[in-house]
KEKOLTOR-650546 format. One record per residue (C-alpha): residue number from 0; x, y, z. Coordinates in steps of 0.5 Angstrom, whole numbers. Layout:
KEKOLTOR-650546
  num     xx     yy     zz
  NUM      X      Y      Z
...
This chain:
KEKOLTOR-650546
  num     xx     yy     zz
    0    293    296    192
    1    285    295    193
    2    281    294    187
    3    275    295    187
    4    278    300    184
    5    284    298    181
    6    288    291    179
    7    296    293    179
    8    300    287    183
    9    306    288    189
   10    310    284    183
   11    315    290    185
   12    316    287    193
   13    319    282    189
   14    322    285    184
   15    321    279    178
   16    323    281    172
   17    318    281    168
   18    320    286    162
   19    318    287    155
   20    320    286    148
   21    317    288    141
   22    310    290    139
   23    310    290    131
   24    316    284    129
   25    322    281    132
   26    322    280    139
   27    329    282    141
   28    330    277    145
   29    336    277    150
   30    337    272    156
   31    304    345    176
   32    301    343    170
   33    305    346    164
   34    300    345    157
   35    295    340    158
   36    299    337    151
   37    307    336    152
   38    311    335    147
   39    315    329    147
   40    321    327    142
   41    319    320    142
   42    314    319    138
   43    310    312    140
   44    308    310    132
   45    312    304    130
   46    315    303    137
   47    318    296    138
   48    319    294    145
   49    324    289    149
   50    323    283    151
   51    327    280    156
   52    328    272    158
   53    328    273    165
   54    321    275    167
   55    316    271    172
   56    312    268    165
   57    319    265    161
   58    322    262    166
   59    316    258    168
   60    316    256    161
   61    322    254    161
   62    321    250    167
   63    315    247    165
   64    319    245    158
   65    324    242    163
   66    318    236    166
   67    316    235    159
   68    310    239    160
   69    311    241    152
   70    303    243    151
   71    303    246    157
   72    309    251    155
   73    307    252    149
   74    300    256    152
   75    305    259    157
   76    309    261    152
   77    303    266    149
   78    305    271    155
   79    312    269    156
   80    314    272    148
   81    310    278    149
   82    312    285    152
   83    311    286    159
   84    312    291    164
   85    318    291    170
   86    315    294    176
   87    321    297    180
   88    321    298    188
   89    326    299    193
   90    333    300    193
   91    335    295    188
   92    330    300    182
   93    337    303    179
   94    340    297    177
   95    334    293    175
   96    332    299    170
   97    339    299    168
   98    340    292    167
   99    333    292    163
  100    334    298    159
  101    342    296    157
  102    339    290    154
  103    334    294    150
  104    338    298    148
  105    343    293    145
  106    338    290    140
  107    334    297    139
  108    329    296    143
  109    325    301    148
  110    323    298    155
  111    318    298    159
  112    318    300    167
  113    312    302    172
  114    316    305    178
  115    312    304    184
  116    314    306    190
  117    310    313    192
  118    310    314    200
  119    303    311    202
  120    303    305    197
  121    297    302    196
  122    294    305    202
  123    296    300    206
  124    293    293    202
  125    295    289    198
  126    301    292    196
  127    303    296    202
  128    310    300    203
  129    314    304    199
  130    319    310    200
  131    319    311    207
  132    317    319    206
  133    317    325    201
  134    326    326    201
  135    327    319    200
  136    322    318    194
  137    325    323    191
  138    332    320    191
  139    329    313    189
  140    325    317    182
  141    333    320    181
  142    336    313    181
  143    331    311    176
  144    332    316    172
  145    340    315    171
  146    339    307    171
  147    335    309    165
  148    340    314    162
  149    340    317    155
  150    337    310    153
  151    329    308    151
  152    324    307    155
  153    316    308    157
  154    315    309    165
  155    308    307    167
  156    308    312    173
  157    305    310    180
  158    299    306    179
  159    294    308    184
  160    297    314    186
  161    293    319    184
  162    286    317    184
  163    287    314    191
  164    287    322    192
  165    281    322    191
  166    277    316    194
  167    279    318    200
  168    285    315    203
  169    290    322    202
  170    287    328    204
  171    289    336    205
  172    296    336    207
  173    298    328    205
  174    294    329    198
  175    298    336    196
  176    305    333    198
  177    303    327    193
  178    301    331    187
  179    308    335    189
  180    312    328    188
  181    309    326    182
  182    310    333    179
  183    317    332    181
  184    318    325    178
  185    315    326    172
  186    319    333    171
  187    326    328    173
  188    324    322    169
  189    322    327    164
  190    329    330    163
  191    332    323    159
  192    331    325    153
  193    328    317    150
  194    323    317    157
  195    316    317    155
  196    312    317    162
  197    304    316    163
  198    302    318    169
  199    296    312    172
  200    290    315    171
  201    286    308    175
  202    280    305    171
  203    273    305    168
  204    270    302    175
  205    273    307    180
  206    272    314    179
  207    267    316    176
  208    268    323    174
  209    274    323    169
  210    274    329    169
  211    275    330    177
  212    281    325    176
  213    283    330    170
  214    284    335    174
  215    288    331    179
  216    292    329    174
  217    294    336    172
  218    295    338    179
  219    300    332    179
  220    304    334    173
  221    301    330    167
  222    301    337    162
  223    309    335    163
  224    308    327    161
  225    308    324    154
  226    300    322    158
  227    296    318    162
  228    295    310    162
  229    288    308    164
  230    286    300    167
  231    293    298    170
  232    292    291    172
  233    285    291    172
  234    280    288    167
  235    274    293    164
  236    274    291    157
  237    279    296    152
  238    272    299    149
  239    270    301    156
  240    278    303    158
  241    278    308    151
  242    271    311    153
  243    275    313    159
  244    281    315    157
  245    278    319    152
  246    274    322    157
  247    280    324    162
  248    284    327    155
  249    278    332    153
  250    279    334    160
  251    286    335    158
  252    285    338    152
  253    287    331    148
  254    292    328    152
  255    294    321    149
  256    294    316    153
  257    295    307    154
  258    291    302    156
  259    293    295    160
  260    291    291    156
  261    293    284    159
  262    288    281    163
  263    281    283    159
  264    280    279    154
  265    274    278    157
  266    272    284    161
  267    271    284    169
  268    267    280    172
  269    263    284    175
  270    262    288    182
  271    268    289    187
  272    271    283    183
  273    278    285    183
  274    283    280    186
  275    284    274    180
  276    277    274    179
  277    276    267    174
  278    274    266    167
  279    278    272    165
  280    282    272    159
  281    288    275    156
  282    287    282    152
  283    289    285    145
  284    297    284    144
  285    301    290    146
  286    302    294    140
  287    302    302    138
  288    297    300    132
  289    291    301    136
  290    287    305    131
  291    285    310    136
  292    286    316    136
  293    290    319    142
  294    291    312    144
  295    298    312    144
  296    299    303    145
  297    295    298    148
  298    301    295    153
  299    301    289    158
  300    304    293    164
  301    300    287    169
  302    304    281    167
  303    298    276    166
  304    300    270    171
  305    302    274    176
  306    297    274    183
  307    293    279    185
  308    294    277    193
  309    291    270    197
  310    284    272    196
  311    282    265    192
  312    283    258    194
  313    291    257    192
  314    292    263    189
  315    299    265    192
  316    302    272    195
  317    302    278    191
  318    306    278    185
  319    308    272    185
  320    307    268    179
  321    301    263    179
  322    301    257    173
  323    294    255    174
  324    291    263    172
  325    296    264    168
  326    294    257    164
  327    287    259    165
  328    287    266    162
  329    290    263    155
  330    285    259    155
  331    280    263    156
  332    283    267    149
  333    278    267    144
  334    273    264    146
């Protein structure tokens, strides 16, 4: 993806496991637009979600508790025993979500997925690819959706998709049949009684008419979604990422919505910034006691540690997990 605009990772090309686990206690560890407010049968308040073992930060961690790098492993462990999201792409996304949503449903946790496979990925960056066209995408949305089943999840819906409509990377025809897979998807994965989806809605820094987006939005189903998620894999600070959300909600007539907490602890660091900047810092824990009205939760749908793309010295392929950033952000927290 690019980002100066917005910050999701091509973790999907390597599929790691990166998953979720709870925001309030426990960590259930196991190795065209309708109304502009939908009502949605799960309700976020109080929601636990899944942590899994398998994710990039925790098996790093138990690698570095291998070598006797105890101090080490212990900072890690502040990503690695918190929620974070699985992003699903390609032909194995129907196995992964069921395998993950089992998991969840085993120890009454909800998972959290970020599907990511629209035709035209990322248009052409960082995290290139996706469905080979409109059919395939819609059969790989269905897949999905029955890996995840009657069971619980929250599903981040194509991080970019929808303001790249609008930066000029799809235009006329290309830009109508993205709002139409969108639709669909949120319609598809809508039929699950238990699935909660937000549509992404790009951050603070890129578009800067929230309500030009707003309307994008509604053309690409979000009157039909629990909402929209703001600041995926970016780092505009969860004031400035509220501001914006509730600027798009107003649009919608008060659409919720989540922001991606994970890697703002520190805000962006300024300019076209976007691919592991330094000095950054770990955002507010995900949770759904956010305070604010209309934010659903604050979840780390980015999984801290993961890179952005080989744009700094030693930094690897994108979505692979880099320990030296990881370690930075942590200690970073709070100063």
């Amino acid at each position: 993806m690019r980002r100066g605009w917005s910050g999701a990772v091509a973790a999907v090309l390597l599929f790691t496991a990166a998953a979720a686990g709870c925001t309030q206690s426990g960590s259930g560890r196991v190795g065209a637009a309708a109304p502009s407010v939908p009502a949605v049968p799960v309700q976020p308040s109080g929601q636990l979600f899944y942590v899994s073992g398998t994710g990039s930060a925790a098996q790093q961690t138990a690698e570095l508790r291998r070598e006797g790098r105890t101090q080490e492993a212990a900072e890690l462990a502040r990503i690695a025993d918190q929620p974070g999201a699985l992003w699903l792409g390609g032909p194995d996304a129907r196995a992964q979500a069921e395998q993950l949503t089992l998991e969840a449903s085993r120890v009454g946790r909800t998972a959290l997925l970020v599907a990511y496979d629209i035709p035209h990925r990322d248009c052409g960056q960082y995290s290139a690819g996706g469905a080979a066209d409109a059919a395939a995408y819609r059969s790989w949305i269905a897949e999905v959706a029955a890996g995840i089943s009657d069971r619980a999840a929250w599903v981040v819906l194509e991080p970019d998709a929808v303001a790249h409509t609008l930066d000029g990377c799809l235009r006329g025809a290309d830009a109508d049949e993205r709002y139409a897979l969108l639709a669909d998807a949120v319609e598809e994965l809508g039929r699950r009684p238990r699935v909660r989806v937000y549509l992404d809605a790009g951050n603070a820094g890129w578009v800067k008419q929230p309500e030009q987006l707003a309307a994008a939005l509604r053309r690409a189903g979000v009157g039909r979604a629990a909402g929209f998620a703001v600041n995926v894999a970016n780092f505009y600070s969860t004031q400035e990422s509220a501001a914006y959300g509730q600027r798009i909600s107003a649009a919608l007539g008060g659409a919720h919505f989540v922001i991606d907490t994970s890697r703002n602890g520190n805000g962006p660091l300024g300019g076209d910034e976007w691919c592991n900047p330094p000095g950054r810092a770990l955002g507010e824990a995900p949770t759904t006691r956010t305070g604010r009205e209309r934010v659903d939760a604050y979840l780390w749908i980015k999984n801290p540690g993961e890179s952005d793309g080989q744009c700094r010295p030693g930094a690897p392929a994108p979505g692979r997990f880099w320990t030296d950033y990881a370690l930075e952000l942590v200690r970073n927290t709070g100063r």
